[in-house]
N, CA, C, O and CB atoms as a CASP TS submission, in Angstrom:
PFRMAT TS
TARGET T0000
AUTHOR 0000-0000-0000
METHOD Language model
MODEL 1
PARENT N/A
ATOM      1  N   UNK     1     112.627-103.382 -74.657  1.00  0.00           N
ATOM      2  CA  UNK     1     112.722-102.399 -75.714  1.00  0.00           C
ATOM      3  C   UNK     1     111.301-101.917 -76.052  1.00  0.00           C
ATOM      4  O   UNK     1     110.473-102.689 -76.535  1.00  0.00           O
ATOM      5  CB  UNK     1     113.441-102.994 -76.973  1.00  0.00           C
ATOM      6  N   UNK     2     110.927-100.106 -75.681  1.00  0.00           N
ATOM      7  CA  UNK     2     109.785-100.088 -76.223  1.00  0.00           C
ATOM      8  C   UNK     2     108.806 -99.791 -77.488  1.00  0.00           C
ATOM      9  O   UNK     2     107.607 -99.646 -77.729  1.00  0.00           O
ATOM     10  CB  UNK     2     109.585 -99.704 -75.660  1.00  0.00           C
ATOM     11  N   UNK     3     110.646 -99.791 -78.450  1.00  0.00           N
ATOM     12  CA  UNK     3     110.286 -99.892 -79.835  1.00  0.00           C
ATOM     13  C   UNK     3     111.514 -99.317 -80.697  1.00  0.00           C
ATOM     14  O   UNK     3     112.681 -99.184 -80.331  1.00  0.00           O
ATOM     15  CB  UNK     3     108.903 -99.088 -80.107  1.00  0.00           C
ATOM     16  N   UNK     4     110.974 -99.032 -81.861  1.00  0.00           N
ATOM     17  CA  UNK     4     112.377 -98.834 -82.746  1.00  0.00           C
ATOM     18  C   UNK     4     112.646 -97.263 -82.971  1.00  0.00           C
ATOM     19  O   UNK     4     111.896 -96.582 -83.671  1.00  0.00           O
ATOM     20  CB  UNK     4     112.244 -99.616 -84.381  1.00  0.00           C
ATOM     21  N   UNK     5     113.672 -96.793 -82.380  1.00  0.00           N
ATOM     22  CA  UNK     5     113.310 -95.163 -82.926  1.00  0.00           C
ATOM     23  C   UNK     5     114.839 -94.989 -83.166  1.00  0.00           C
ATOM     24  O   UNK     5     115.727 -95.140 -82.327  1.00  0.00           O
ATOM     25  CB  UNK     5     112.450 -93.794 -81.618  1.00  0.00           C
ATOM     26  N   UNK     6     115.008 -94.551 -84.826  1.00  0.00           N
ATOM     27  CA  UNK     6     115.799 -94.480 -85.786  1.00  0.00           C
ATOM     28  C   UNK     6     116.916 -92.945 -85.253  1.00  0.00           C
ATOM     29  O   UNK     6     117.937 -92.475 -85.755  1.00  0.00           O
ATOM     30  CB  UNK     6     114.763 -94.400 -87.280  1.00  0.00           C
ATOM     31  N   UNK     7     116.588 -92.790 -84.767  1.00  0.00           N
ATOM     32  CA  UNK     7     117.391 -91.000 -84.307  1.00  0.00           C
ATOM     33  C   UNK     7     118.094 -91.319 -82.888  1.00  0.00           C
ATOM     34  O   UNK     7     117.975 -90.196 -82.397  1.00  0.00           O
ATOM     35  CB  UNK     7     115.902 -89.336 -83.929  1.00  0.00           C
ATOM     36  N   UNK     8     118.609 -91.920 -82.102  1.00  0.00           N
ATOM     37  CA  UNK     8     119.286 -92.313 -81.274  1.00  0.00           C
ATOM     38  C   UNK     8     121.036 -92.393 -81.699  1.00  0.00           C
ATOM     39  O   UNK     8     121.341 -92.948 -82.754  1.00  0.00           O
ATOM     40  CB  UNK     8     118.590 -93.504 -80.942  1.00  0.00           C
ATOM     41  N   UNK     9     121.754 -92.001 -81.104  1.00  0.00           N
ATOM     42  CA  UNK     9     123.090 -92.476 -81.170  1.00  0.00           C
ATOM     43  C   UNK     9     123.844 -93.628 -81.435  1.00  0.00           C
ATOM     44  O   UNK     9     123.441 -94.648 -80.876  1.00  0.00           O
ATOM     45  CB  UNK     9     123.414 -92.299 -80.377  1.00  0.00           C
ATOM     46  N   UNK    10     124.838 -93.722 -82.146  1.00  0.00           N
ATOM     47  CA  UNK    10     125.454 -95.333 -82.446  1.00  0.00           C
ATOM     48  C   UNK    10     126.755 -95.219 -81.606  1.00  0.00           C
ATOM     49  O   UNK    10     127.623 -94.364 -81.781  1.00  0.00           O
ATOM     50  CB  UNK    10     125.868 -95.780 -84.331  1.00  0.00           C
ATOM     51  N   UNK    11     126.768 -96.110 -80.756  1.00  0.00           N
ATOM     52  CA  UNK    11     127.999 -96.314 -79.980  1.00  0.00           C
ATOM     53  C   UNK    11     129.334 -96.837 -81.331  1.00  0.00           C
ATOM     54  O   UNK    11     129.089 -97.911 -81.879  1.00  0.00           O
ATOM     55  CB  UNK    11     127.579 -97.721 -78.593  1.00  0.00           C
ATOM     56  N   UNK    12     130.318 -96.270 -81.680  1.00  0.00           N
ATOM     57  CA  UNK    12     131.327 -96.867 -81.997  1.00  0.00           C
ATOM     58  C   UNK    12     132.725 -96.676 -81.204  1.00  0.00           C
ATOM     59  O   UNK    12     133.387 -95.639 -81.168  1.00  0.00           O
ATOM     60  CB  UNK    12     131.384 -96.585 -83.205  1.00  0.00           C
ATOM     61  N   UNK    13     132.982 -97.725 -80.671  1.00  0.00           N
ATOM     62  CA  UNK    13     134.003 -97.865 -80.196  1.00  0.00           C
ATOM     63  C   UNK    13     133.854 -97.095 -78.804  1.00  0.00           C
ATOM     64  O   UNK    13     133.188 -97.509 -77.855  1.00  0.00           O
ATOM     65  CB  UNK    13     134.990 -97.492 -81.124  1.00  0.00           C
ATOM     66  N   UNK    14     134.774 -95.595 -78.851  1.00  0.00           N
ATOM     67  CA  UNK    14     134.404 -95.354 -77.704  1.00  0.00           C
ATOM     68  C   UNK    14     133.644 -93.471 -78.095  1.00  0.00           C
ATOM     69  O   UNK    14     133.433 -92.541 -77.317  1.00  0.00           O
ATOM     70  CB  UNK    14     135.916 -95.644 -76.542  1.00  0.00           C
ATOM     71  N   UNK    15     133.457 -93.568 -79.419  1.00  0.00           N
ATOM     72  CA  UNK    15     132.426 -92.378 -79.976  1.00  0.00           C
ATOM     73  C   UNK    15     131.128 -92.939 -79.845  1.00  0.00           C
ATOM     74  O   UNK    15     130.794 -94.086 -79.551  1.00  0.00           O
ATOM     75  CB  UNK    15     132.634 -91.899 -81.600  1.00  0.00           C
ATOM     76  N   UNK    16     130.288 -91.685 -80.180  1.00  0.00           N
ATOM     77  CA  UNK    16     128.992 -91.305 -80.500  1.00  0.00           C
ATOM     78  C   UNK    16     128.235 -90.991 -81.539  1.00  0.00           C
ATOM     79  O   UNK    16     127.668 -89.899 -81.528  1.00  0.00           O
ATOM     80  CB  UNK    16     128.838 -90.615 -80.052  1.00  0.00           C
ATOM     81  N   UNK    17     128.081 -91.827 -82.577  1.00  0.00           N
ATOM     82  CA  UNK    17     127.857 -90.816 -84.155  1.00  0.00           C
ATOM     83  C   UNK    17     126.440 -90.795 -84.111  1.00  0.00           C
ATOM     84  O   UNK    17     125.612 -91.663 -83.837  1.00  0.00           O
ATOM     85  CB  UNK    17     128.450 -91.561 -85.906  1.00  0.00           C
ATOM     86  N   UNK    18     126.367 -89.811 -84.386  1.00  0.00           N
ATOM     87  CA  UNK    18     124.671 -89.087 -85.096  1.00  0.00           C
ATOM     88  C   UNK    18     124.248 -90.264 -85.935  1.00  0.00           C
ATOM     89  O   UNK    18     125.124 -91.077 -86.233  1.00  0.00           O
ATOM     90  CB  UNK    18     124.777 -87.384 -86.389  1.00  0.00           C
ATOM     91  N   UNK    19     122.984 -90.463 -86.364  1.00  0.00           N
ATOM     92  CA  UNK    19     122.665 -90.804 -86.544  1.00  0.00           C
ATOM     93  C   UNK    19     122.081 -90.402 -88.503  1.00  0.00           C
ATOM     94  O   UNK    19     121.758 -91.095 -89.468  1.00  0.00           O
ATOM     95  CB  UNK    19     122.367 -90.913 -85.397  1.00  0.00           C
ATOM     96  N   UNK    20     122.243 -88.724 -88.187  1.00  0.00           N
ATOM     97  CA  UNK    20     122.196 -88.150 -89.372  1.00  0.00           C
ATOM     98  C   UNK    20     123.265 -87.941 -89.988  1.00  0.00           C
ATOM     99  O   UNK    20     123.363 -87.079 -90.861  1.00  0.00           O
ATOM    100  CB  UNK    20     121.653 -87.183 -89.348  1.00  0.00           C
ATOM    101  N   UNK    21     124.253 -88.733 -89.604  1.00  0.00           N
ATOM    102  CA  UNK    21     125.557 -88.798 -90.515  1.00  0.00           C
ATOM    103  C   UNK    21     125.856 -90.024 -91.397  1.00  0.00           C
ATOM    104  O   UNK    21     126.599 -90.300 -92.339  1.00  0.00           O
ATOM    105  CB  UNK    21     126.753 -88.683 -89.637  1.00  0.00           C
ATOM    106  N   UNK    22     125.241 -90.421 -90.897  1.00  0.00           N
ATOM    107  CA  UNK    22     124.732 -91.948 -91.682  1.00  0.00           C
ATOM    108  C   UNK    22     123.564 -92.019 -92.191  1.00  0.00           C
ATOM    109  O   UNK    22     123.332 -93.136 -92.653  1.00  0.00           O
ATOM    110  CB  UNK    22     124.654 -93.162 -90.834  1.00  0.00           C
ATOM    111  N   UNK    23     122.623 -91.181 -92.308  1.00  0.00           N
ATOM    112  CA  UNK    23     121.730 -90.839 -93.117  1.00  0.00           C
ATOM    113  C   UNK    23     122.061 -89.852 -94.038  1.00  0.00           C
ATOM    114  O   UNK    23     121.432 -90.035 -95.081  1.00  0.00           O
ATOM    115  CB  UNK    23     120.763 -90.543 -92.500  1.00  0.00           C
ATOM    116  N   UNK    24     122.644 -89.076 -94.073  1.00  0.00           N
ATOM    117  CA  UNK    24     123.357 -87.959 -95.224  1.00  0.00           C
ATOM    118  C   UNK    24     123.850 -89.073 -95.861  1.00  0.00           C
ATOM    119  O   UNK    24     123.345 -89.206 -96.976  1.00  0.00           O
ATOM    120  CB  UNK    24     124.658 -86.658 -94.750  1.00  0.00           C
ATOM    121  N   UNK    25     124.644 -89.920 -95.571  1.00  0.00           N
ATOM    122  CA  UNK    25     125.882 -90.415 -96.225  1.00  0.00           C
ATOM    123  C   UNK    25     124.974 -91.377 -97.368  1.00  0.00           C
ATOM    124  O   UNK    25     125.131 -91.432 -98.588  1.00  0.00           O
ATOM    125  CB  UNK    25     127.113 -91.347 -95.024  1.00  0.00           C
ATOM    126  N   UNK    26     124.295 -91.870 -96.781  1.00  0.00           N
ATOM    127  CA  UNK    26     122.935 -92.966 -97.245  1.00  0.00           C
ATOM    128  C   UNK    26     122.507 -91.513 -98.710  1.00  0.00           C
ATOM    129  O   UNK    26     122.909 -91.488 -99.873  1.00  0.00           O
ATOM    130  CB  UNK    26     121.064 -93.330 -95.292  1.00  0.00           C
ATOM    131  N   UNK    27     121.698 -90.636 -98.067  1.00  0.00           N
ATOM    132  CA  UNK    27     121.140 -89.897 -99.211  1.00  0.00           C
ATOM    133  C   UNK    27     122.199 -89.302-100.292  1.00  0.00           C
ATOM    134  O   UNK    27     121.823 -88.736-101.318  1.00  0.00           O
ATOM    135  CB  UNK    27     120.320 -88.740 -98.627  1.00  0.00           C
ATOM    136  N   UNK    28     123.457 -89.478 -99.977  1.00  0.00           N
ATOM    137  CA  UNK    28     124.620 -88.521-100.786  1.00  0.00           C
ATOM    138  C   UNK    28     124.938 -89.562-101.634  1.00  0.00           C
ATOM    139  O   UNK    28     125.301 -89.268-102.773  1.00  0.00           O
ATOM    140  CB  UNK    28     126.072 -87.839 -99.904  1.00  0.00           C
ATOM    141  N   UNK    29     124.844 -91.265-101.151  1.00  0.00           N
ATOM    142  CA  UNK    29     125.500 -91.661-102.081  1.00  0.00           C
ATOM    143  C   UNK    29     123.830 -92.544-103.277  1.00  0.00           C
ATOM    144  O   UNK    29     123.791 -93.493-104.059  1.00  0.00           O
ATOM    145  CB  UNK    29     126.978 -92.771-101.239  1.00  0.00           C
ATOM    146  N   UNK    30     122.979 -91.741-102.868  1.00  0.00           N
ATOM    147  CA  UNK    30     121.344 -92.614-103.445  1.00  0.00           C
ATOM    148  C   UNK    30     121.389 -91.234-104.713  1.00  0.00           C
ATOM    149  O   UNK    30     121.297 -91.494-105.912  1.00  0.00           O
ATOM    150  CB  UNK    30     119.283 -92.633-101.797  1.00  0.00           C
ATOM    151  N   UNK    31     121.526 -89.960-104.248  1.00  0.00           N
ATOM    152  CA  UNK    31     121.439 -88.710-104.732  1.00  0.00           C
ATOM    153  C   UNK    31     122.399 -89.103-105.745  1.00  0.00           C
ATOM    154  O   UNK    31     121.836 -89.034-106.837  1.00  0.00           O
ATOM    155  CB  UNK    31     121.720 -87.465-103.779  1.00  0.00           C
ATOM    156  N   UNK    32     123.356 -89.406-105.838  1.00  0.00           N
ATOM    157  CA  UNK    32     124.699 -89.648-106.707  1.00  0.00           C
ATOM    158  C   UNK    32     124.329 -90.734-107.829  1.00  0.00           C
ATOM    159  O   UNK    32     124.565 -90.696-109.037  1.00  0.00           O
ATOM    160  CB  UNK    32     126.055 -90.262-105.692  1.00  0.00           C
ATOM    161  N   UNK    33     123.568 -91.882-106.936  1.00  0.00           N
ATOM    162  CA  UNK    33     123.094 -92.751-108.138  1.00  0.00           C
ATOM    163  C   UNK    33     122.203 -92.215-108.989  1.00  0.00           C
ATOM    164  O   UNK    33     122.405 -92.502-110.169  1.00  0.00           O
ATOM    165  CB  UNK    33     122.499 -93.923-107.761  1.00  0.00           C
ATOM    166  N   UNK    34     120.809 -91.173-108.640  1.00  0.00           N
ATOM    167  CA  UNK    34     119.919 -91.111-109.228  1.00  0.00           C
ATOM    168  C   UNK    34     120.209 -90.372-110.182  1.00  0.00           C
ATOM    169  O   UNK    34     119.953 -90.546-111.374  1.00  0.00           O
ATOM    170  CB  UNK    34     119.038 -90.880-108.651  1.00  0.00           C
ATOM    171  N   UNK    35     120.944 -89.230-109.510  1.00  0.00           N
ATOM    172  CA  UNK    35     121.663 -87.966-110.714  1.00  0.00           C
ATOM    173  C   UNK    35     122.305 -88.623-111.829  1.00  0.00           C
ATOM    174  O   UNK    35     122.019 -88.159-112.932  1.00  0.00           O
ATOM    175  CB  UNK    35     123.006 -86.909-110.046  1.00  0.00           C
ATOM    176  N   UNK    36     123.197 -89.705-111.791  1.00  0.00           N
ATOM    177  CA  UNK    36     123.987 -90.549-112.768  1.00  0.00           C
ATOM    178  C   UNK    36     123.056 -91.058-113.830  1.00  0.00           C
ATOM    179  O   UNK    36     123.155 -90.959-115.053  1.00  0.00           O
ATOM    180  CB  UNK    36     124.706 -91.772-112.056  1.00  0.00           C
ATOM    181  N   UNK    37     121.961 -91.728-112.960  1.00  0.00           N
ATOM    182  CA  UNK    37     120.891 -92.547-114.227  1.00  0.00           C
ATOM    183  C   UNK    37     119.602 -91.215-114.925  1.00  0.00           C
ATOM    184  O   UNK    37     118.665 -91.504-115.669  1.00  0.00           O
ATOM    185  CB  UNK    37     119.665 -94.247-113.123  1.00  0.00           C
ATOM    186  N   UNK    38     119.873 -90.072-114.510  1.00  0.00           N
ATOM    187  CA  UNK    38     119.685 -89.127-114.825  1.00  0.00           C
ATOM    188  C   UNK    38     120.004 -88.404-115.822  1.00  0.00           C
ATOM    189  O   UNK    38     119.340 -87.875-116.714  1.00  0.00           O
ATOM    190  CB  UNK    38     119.821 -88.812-114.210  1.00  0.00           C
ATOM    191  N   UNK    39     121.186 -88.438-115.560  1.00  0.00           N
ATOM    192  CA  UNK    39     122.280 -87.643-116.867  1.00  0.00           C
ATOM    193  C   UNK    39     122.016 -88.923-118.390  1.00  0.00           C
ATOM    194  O   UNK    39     121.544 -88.734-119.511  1.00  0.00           O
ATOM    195  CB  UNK    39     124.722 -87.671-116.092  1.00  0.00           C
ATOM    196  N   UNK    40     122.369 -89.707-117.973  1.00  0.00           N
ATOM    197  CA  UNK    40     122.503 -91.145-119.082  1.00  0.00           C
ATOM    198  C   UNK    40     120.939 -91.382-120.056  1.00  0.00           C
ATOM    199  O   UNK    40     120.786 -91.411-121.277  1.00  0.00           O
ATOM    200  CB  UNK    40     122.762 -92.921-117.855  1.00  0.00           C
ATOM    201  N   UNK    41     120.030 -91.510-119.039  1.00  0.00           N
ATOM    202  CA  UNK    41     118.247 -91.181-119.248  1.00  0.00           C
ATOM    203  C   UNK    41     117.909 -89.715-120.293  1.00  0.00           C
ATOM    204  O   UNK    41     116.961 -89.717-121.078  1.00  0.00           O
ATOM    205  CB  UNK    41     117.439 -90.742-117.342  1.00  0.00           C
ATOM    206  N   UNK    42     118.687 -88.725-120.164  1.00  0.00           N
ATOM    207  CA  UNK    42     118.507 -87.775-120.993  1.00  0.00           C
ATOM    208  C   UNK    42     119.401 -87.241-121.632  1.00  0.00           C
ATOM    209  O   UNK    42     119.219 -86.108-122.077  1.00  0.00           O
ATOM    210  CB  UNK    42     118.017 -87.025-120.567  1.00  0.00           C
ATOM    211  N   UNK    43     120.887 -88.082-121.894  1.00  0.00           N
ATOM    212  CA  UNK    43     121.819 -87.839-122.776  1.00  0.00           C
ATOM    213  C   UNK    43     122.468 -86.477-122.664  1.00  0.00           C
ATOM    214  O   UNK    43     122.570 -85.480-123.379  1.00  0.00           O
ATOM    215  CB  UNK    43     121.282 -88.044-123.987  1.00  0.00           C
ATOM    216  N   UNK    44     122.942 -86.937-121.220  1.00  0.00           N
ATOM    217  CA  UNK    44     123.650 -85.424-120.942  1.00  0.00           C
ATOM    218  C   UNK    44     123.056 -84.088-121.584  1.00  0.00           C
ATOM    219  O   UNK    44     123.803 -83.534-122.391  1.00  0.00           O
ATOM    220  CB  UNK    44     125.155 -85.456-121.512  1.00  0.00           C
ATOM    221  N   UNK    45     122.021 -83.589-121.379  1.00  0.00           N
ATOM    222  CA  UNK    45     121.875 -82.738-121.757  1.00  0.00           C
ATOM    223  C   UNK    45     121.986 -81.445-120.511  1.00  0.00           C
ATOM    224  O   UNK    45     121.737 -81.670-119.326  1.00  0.00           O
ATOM    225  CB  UNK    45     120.829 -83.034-122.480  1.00  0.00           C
ATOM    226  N   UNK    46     122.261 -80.550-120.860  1.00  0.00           N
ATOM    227  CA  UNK    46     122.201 -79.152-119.850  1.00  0.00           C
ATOM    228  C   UNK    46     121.171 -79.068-118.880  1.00  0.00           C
ATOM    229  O   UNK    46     120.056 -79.191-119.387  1.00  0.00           O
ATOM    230  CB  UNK    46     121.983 -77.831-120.637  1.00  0.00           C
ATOM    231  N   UNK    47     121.175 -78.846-117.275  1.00  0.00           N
ATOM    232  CA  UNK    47     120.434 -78.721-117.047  1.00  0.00           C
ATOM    233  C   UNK    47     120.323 -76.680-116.294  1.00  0.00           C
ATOM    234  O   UNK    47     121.079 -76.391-115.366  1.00  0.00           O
ATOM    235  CB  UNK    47     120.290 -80.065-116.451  1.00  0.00           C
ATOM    236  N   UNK    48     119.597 -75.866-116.719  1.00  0.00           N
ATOM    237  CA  UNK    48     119.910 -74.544-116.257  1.00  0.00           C
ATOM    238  C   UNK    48     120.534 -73.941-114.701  1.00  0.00           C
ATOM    239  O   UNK    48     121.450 -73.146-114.491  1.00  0.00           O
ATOM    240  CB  UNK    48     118.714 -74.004-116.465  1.00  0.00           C
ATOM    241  N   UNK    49     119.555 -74.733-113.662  1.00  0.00           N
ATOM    242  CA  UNK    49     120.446 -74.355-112.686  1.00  0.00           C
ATOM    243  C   UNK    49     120.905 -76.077-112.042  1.00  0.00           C
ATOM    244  O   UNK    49     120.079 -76.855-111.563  1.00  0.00           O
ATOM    245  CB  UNK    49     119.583 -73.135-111.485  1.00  0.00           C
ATOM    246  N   UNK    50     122.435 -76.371-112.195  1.00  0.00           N
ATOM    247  CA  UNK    50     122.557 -77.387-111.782  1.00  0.00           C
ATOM    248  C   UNK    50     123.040 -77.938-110.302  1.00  0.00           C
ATOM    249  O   UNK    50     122.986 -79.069-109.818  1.00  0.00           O
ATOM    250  CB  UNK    50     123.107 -77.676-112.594  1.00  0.00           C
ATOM    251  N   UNK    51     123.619 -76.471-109.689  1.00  0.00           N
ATOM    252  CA  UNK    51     123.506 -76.717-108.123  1.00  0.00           C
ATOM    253  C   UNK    51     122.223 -76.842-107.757  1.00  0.00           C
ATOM    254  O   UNK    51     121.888 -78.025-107.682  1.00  0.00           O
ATOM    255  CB  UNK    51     124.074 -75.643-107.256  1.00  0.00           C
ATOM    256  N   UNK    52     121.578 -76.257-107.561  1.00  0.00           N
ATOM    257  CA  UNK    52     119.915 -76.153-107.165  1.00  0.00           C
ATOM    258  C   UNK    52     119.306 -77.276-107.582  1.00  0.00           C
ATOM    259  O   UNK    52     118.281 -77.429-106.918  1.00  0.00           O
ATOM    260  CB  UNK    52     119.067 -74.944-107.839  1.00  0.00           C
ATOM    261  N   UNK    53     119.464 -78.171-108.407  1.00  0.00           N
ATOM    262  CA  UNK    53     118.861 -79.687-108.912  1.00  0.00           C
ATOM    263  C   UNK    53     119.890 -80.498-107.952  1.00  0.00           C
ATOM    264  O   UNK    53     119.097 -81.089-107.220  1.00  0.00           O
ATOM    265  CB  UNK    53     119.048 -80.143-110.912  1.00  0.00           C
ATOM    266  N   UNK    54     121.074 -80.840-107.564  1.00  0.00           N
ATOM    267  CA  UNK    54     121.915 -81.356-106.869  1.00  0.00           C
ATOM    268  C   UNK    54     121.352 -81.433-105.505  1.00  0.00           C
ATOM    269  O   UNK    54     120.845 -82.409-104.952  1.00  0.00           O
ATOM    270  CB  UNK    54     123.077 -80.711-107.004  1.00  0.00           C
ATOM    271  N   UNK    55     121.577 -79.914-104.943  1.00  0.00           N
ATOM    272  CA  UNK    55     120.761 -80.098-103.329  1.00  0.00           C
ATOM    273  C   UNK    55     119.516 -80.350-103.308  1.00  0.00           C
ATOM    274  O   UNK    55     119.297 -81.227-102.472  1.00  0.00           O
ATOM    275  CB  UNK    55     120.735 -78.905-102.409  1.00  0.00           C
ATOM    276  N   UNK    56     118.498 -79.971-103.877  1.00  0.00           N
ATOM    277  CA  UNK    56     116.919 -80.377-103.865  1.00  0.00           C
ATOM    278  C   UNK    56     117.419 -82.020-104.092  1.00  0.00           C
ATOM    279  O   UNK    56     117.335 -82.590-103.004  1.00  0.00           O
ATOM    280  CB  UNK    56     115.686 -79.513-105.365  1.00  0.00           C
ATOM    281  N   UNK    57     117.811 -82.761-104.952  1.00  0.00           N
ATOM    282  CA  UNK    57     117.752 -83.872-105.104  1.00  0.00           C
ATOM    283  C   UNK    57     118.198 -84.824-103.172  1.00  0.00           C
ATOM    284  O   UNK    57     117.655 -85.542-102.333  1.00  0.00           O
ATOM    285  CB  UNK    57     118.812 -84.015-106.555  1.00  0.00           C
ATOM    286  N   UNK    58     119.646 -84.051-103.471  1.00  0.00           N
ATOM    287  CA  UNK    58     120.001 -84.365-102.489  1.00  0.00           C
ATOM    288  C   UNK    58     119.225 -84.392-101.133  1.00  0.00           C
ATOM    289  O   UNK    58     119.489 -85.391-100.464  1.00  0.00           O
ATOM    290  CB  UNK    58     120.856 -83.804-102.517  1.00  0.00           C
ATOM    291  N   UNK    59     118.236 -83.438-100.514  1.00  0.00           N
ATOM    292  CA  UNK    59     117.160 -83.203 -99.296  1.00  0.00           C
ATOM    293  C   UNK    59     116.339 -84.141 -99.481  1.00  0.00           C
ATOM    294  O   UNK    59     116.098 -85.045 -98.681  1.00  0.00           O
ATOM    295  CB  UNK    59     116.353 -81.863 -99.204  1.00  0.00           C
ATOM    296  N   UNK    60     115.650 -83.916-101.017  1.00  0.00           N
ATOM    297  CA  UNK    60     114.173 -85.252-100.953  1.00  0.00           C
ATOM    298  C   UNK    60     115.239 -86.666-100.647  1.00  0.00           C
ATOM    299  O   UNK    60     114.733 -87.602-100.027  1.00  0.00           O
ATOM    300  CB  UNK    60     112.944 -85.548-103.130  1.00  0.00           C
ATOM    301  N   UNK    61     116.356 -86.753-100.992  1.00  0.00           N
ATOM    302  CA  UNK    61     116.879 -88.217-100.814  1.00  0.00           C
ATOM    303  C   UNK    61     116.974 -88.731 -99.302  1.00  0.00           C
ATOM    304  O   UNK    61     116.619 -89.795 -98.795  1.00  0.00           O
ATOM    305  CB  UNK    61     118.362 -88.318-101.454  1.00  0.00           C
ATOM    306  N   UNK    62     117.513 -87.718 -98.826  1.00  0.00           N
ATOM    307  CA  UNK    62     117.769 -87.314 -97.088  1.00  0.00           C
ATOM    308  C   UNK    62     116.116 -87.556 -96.575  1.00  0.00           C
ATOM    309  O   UNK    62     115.837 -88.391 -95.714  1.00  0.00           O
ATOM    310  CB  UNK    62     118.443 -85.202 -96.731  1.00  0.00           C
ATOM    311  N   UNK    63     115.207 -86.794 -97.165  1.00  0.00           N
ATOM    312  CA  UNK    63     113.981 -87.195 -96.373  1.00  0.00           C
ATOM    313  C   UNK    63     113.612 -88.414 -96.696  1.00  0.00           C
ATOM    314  O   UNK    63     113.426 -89.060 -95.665  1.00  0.00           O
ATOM    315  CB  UNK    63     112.845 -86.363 -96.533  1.00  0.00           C
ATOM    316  N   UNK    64     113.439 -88.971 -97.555  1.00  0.00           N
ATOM    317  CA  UNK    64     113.270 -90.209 -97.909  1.00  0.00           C
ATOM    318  C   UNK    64     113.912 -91.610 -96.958  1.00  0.00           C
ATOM    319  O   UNK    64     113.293 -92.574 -96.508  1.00  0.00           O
ATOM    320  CB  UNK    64     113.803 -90.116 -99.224  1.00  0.00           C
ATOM    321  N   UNK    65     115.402 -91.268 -96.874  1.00  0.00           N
ATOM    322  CA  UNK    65     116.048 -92.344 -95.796  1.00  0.00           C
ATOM    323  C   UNK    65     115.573 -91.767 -94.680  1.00  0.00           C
ATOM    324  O   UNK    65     115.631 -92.781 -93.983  1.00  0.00           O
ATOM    325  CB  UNK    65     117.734 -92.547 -95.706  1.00  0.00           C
ATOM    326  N   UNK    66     115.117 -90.885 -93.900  1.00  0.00           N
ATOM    327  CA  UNK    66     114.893 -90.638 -92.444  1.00  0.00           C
ATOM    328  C   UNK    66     113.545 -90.848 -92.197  1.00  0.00           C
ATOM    329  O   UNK    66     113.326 -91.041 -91.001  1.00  0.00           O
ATOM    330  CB  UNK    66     115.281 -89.273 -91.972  1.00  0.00           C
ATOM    331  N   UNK    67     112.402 -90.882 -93.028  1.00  0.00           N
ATOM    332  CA  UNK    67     111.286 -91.199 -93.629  1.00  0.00           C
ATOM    333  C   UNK    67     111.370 -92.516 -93.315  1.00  0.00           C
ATOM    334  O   UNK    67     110.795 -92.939 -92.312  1.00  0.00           O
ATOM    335  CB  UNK    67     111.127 -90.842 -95.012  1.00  0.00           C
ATOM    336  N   UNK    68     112.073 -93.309 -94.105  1.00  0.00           N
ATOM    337  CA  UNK    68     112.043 -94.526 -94.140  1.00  0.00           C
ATOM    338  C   UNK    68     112.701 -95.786 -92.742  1.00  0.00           C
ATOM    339  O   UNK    68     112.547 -97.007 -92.746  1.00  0.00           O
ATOM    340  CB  UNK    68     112.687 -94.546 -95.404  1.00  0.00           C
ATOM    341  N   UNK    69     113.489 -94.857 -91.591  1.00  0.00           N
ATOM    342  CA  UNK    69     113.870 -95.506 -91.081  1.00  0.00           C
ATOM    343  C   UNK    69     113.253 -94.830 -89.794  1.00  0.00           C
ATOM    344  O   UNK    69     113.270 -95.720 -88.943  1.00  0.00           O
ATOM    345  CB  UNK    69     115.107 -95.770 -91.404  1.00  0.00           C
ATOM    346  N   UNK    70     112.848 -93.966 -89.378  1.00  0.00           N
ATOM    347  CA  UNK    70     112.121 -93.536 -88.225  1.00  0.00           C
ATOM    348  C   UNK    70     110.458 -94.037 -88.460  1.00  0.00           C
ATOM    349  O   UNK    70     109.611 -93.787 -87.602  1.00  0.00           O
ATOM    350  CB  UNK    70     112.328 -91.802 -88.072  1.00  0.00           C
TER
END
């Protein structure tokens, strides 16, 4: 083995899964926690655009796990 590289295919069964499907899934459900202790941290208050805080959250989370495992 000539080392660890995080972006390769996962054999299941007799599929192929990406590797970034399990990294989305990783950032969707980190994005979900942070947003939660988010809302609670500032007492539900409004935030103006709240899709646009969702996906930005959601990408830095995504870079962060692919960051962290490549």
């Amino acid at each position: 083995m000539a080392g660890f590289n995080g972006l390769h295919e996962m054999v299941v069964g007799e599929f192929l899964i990406s590797p970034m499907l399990v990294y989305a899934l990783v950032a969707l459900l980190a994005a979900g926690l942070i947003r939660s202790l988010l809302h609670r941290l500032l007492a539900n208050h409004e935030l103006w655009f709240e899709a646009w805080f969702d996906i930005s959250l959601f990408i830095i989370c995504l870079a962060a796990v692919v960051a962290l495992v490549t």
